[in-house]
C-alpha angles and dihedrals in degrees: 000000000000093000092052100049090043094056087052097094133132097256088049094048090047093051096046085052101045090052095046092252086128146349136232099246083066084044091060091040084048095051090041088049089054091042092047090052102044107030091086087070109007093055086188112137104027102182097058109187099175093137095062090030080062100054093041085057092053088072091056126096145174084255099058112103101202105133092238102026104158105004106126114221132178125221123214115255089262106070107089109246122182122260078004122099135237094218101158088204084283116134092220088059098046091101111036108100119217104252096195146020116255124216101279101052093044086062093040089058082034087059092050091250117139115226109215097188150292131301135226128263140179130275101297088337091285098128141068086222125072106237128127140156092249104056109006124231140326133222148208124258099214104042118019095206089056137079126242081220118232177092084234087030090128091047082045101056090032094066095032088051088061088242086121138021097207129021131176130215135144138247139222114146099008095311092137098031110043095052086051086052093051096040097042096234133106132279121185119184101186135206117294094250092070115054104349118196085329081222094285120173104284096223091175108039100159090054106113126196095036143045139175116270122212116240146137158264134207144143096269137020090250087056097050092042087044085049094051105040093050088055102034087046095227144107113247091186129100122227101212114037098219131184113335116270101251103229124217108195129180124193103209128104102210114238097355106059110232125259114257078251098053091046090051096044083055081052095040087058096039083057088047094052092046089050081050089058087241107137119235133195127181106253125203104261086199086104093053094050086050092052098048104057081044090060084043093058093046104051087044090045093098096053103245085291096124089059096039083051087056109046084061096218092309110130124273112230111244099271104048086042092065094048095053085048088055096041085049100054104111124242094257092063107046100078085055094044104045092040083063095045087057094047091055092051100262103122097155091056100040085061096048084054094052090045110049135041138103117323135204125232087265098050099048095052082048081058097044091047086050092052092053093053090046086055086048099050084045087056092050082062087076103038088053107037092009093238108185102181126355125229114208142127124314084204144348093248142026120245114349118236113245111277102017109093091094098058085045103043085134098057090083089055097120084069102068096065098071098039091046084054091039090239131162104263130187138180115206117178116232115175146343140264106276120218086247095048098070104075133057122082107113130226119302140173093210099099090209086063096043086055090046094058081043090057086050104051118082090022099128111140097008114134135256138214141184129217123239120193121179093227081192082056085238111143085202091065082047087061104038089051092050099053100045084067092038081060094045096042087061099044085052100045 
């Protein structure tokens, strides 16, 4: 079955077409069969529409030249379909059809892709686990007792399941990324330019300075940029190769230390770029750090209101619920709160305290013009050691376990860089847990930290991933970085 779920990419799915080996209408049956032996425990895409998927394929032929004819996706439960619903894994939202398609999907049937159905999120997208009141939760496929992370977590488990070959979500905060970490498959966001927002549900409409960007996943780097140039309309490579993009790379995970796994499979890319003949450098991550409790306070600058607003009086589940309760706490409270945090041994939360909250309008134009000198001093990067694309973690830690995203919400900080200075951003995934990674972390009173050495223990096997992030803004030095380690993961495997 691995082999068969590994051979069902968008490349392979496009060249059996093409000769006549197969149609699309068997590459949707195909896609509804996987799906039909693994959702009673999978519970990955949760608004199945094979039936209709079916009849859409029987139009397709080898002849016809669309970029992506016959290749099934899947869309996270967020982009608005048509006699589908936008749900957002939220009670009040479980009957209200989709009335329209929104942009993206519009380009993805434009492109000859099928969609097969929608995969499961989070509540309101707030989580990096996909568990919600509406459809339950979703798992991963390598380990059960894991998540496949989130929000795309569906999309995630779907592709790395083999139900699907290409699915498309979007990212804010490591929505794309850190699935693809946890799943061991790729995720590409790519520039602004491309595919823009796709028309997803906006669930925080009065943030300002950032906003969520459209992208894929999918089993390979060909089969995301494929995925991405036949929506978006556009060419990401470059004609001519040029002189070799120069990495920066940093192994550090901001406020949650990085698993021994997450620091080799750094290494492990690094190796792969040098063996590529790219130059690399360590680069400071202060920068990073900065930028991403600046991404924090922004998105907490509302108080949670937006998704209290949006959950329209129907519970949170537990975990949401918690992190609406800290984004909430006024201003006044939070020295006291988090001094006594630190005193009883809770540091990491004791800075996420200091750093987020409601803003006032003051405050939250302090956080914007510190963005703008923080994109000036990442440019400088370039102008004094001339960094092209950094290479770092996707998260501090593999798979969640069920139930603890909330209590790590900070492992996935090397995400927020990239998203808060509008960058092209990648996972690849590059190796595996090994048995004597698992241990070490000592013995700590931080809970964050507790739930970090439980993470760790039982990995074995769970997949890494590293971060890229095109420092010039150029999706073309995205590509070439990624698959360079694409190339060297698999030399090294």
């Amino acid at each position: 079955m691995a082999d068969e779920q590994e051979a069902f990419t968008v490349a392979a799915v496009r060249g059996a077409l093409q000769s006549e080996q197969s149609t699309a209408t068997q590459h949707v049956e195909r896609a509804a069969s996987r799906w039909q032996s693994t959702h009673d425990w999978l519970n990955a895409l949760v608004q199945p529409r094979f039936e209709a998927a079916e009849k859409e394929a029987e139009a397709i032929t080898a002849a016809d030249p669309r970029p992506l004819a016959g290749v099934p996706v899947s869309i996270k439960d967020c982009f608005p379909l048509a006699g589908l619903r936008t749900t957002l894994g939220i009670e009040p939202r479980r009957e209200q059809v989709d009335q329209r398609d929104c942009q993206l999907v519009q380009q993805i049937r434009a492109s000859g892709a099928v969609i097969v159905g929608k995969a499961n999120v989070p509540q309101a997208l707030y989580l990096h686990e996909s568990d919600n009141p509406v459809f339950g939760r979703t798992v991963n496929p390598v380990d059960r007792q894991r998540g496949p992370g989130g929000s795309s977590g569906g999309d995630a488990a779907a592709v790395a399941a083999g139900v699907v070959p290409l699915a498309f979500g979007n990212d804010l905060a490591g929505s794309i990324r850190q699935p693809a970490h946890a799943c061991g498959i790729v995720g590409y966001v790519p520039s602004r330019g491309r595919l823009g927002t796709g028309g997803a549900y906006n669930t925080m409409p009065s943030l300002r300075g950032l906003s969520s960007r459209a992208g894929v996943l999918a089993r390979t780097v060909a089969g995301a940029v494929a995925g991405v140039e036949a929506v978006a309309g556009c060419s990401l490579r470059e004609m001519e190769p040029g002189r070799s993009p120069v990495v920066g790379w940093w192994e550090t995970a901001g406020p949650v230390p990085p698993s021994p796994a997450v620091v080799r499979g750094v290494r492990q890319a690094v190796a792969s770029l040098q063996a590529a003949k790219m130059p690399t450098r360590p680069v400071d991550e202060s920068l990073s750090e900065i930028a991403g409790w600046l991404h924090l306070g922004l998105v907490s600058g509302d108080g949670g209101a937006a998704i209290q607003r949006l959950l329209q009086g129907s519970p949170p589940i537990p975990q949401v619920a918690e992190l609406i309760r800290l984004a909430g706490l006024p201003r006044w409270q939070r020295p006291l709160l988090a001094g006594v945090a630190t005193f009883v041994g809770r540091r990491i939360e004791a800075a996420a305290v200091r750093k987020t909250g409601p803003l006032s309008p003051v405050e939250q134009q302090v956080l914007l013009r510190a963005r703008e000198t923080l994109a000036l001093l990442v440019k400088g990067w370039r102008q004094t050691h001339g960094i092209d694309a950094v290479v770092c973690p996707v998260s501090a830690l593999p798979a969640l376990r069920h139930g603890t995203a909330g209590r790590l919400i900070l492992a996935a900080f090397p995400c927020l860089f990239a998203m808060l200075l509008d960058l092209p951003t990648a996972t690849v995934p590059v190796t595996r847990v090994r048995a004597s990674e698992t241990t070490g972390r000592g013995v700590s009173l931080d809970p964050v930290l507790q739930a970090a050495a439980a993470t760790d223990a039982g990995s074995t096997g769970l997949p890494i991933g590293v971060q890229v992030i095109a420092i010039d803004g150029r999706d073309q030095t995205a590509i070439r970085v990624m698959a360079a380690i694409e190339r060297g993961s698999a030399t090294q495997s």
